[in-house]
VMD Tcl script that draws the C-alpha trace (Angstrom):
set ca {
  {-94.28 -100.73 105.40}
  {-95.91 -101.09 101.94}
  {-95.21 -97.44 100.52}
  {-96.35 -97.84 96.60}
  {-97.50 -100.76 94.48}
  {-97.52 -100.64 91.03}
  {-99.44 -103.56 89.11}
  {-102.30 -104.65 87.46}
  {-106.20 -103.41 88.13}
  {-107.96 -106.42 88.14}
  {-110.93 -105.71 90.40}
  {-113.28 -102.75 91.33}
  {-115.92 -103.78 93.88}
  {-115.89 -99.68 95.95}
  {-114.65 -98.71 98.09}
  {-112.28 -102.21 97.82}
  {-110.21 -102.87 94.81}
  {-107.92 -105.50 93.47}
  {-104.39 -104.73 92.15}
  {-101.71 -107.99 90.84}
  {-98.59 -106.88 91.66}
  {-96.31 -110.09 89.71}
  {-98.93 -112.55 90.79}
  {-99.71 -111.24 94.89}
  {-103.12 -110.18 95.03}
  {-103.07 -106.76 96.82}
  {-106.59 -105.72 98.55}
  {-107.00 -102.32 98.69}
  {-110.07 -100.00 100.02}
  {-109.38 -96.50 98.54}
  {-111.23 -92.76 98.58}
  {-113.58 -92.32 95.67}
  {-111.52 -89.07 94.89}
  {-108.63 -91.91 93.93}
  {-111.57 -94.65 92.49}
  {-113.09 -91.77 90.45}
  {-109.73 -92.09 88.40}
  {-108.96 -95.75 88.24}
  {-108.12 -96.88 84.76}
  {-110.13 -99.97 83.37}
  {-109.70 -103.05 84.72}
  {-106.80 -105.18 83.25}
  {-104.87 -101.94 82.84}
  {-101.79 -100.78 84.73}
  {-102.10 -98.89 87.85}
  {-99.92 -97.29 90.66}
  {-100.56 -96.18 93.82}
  {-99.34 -94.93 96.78}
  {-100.23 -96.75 100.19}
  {-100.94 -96.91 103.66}
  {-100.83 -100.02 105.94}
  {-102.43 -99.89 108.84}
  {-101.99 -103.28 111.15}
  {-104.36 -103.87 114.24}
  {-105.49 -106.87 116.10}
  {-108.30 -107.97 114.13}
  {-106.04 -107.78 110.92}
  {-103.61 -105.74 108.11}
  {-105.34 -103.55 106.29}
  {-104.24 -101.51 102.87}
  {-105.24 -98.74 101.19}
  {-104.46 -96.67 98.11}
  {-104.24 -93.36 96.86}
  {-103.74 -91.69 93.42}
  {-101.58 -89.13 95.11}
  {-99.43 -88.60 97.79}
  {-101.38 -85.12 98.85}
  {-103.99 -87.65 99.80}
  {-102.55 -90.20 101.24}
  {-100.67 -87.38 103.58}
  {-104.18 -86.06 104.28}
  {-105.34 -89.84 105.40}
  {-102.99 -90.04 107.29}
  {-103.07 -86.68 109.30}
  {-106.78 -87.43 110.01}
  {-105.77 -90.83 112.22}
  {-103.98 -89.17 114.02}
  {-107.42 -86.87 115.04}
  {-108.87 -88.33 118.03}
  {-111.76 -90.34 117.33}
  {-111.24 -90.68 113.69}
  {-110.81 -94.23 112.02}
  {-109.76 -95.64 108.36}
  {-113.23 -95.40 107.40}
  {-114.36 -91.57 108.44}
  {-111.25 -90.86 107.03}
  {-112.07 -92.63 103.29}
  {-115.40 -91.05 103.62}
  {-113.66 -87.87 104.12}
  {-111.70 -87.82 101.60}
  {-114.88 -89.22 99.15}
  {-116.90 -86.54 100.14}
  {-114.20 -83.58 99.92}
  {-111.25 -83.44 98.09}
  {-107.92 -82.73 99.54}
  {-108.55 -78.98 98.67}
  {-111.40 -78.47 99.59}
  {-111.04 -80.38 102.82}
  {-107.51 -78.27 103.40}
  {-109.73 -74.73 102.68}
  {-112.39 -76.06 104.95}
  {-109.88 -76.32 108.04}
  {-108.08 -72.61 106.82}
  {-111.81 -71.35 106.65}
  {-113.13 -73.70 109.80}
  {-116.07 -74.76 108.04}
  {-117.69 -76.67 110.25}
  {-120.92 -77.13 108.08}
  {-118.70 -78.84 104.90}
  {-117.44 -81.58 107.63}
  {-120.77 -82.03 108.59}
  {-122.06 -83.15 105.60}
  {-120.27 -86.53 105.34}
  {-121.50 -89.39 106.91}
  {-120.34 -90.26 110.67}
  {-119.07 -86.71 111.24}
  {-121.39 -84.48 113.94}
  {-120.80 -81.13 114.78}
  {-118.12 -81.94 117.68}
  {-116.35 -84.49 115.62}
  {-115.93 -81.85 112.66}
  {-115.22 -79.26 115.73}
  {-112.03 -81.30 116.83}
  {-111.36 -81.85 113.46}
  {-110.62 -78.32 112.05}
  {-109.08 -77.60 115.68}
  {-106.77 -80.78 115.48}
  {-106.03 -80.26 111.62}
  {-105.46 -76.60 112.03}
  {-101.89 -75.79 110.22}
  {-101.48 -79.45 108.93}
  {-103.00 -79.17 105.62}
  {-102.10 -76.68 102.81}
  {-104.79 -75.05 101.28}
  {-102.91 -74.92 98.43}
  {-102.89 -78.29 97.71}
  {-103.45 -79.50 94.08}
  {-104.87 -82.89 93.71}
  {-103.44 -82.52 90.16}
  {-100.12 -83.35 92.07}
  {-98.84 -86.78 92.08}
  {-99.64 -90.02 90.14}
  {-101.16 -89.84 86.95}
  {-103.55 -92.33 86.30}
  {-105.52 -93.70 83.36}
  {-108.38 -92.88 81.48}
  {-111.81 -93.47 83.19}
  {-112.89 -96.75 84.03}
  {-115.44 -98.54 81.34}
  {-119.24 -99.32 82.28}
  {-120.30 -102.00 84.06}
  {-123.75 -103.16 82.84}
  {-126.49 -100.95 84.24}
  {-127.88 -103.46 87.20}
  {-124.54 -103.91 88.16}
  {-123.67 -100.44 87.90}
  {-126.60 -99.19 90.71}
  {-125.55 -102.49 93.04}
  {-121.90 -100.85 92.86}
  {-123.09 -97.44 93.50}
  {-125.42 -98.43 96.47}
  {-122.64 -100.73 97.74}
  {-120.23 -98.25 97.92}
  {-122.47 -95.19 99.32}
  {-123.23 -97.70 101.98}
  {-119.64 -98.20 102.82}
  {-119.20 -94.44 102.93}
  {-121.18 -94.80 105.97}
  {-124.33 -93.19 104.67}
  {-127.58 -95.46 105.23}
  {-129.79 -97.08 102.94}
  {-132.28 -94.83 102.81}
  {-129.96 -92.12 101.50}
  {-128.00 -94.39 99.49}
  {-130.99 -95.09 97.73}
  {-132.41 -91.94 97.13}
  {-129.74 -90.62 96.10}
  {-128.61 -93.52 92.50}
  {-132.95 -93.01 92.73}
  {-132.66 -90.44 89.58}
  {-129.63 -91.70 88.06}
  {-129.25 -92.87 84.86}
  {-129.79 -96.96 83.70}
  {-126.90 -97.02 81.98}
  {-124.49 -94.77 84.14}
  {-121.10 -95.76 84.86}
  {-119.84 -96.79 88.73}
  {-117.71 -93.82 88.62}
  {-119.91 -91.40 87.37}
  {-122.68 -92.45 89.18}
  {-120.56 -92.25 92.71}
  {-119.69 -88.84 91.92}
  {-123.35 -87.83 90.86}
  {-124.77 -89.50 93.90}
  {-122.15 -88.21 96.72}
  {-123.09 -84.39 95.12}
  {-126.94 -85.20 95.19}
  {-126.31 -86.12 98.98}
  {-123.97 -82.92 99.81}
  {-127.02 -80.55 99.19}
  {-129.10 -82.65 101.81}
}
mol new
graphics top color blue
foreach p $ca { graphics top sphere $p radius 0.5 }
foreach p [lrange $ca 0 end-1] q [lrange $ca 1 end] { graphics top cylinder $p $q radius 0.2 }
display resetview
């Protein structure tokens, strides 16, 4: 089991990144929460990990803190809930919020996130009931560098789009919601902006 890397950023394509660990290319598809604090690229990065190996392949992903990672993890084990809901879950809420959503069972929060219905956020904060704190601080953990540098601004939107669309929402939300933002917005920023804009929907 691949528990931490620690290496170089090299690529940031979201959801997916790219991280050299003494010349092994590690892919990596992590939660926003974790992209929104990715350093630039060609600067040093460590994460904590989770490999998940099926039929169709081994699969890796990262997080800036082991709160979320341990959060990731307890939603696979909800039935019904893949890699992917999970990332989105964890884009869409932070650890936090998600853990005070299940203390308060919120239904309506869990809703909001692409690919979960009412029944699926139902078994959700009935399954996850008890197995998250609500205390949890996604201060706790890795530290990570400063915010990652702009892309130019037609690269920035593709980026944004791309990775709203991986998130599971469809293209005619993705693209009403980077609709408003800013030309020469940042990935990150323009993620975060986005996933709010989509949260009041």
């Amino acid at each position: 089991m691949i528990g931490r890397l620690a290496g170089t950023l090299l690529e940031k394509n979201p959801p997916q990144i790219l991280v050299d660990v003494h010349g092994v290319g590690y892919e990596l598809d992590v939660p926003m929460s974790t992209f929104f604090g990715l350093p630039a690229t060609g600067q040093p990065v460590i994460l904590h990990t989770h490999l998940a190996i099926r039929e169709d392949g081994h699969f890796l992903y990262g997080f800036a803190t082991l709160q979320e990672r341990a959060a990731f993890r307890q939603l696979l084990k909800v039935s019904g809930i893949g890699a992917r809901t999970a990332l989105a879950l964890l884009s869409g809420l932070s650890v936090a919020d998600l853990a005070q959503a299940v203390a308060l069972q919120e239904a309506g929060r869990l809703v909001k996130v692409p690919g979960i219905g009412k029944k699926t956020a139902e078994r959700l904060l009935l399954e996850l009931r008890d197995k998250l704190d609500p205390a949890l601080s996604p201060a706790q953990g890795v530290a990570l560098a400063a915010a990652p540098g702009a892309l130019t601004p037609s690269d920035a939107k593709s980026d944004i789009l791309n990775a709203l669309l991986a998130l599971g929402y469809n293209e005619r939300e993705a693209l009403g919601a980077i609709k408003g933002l800013d030309e020469a917005i940042d990935v990150s920023t323009g993620i975060r902006q986005a996933l709010k804009h989509l949260s009041k929907l």
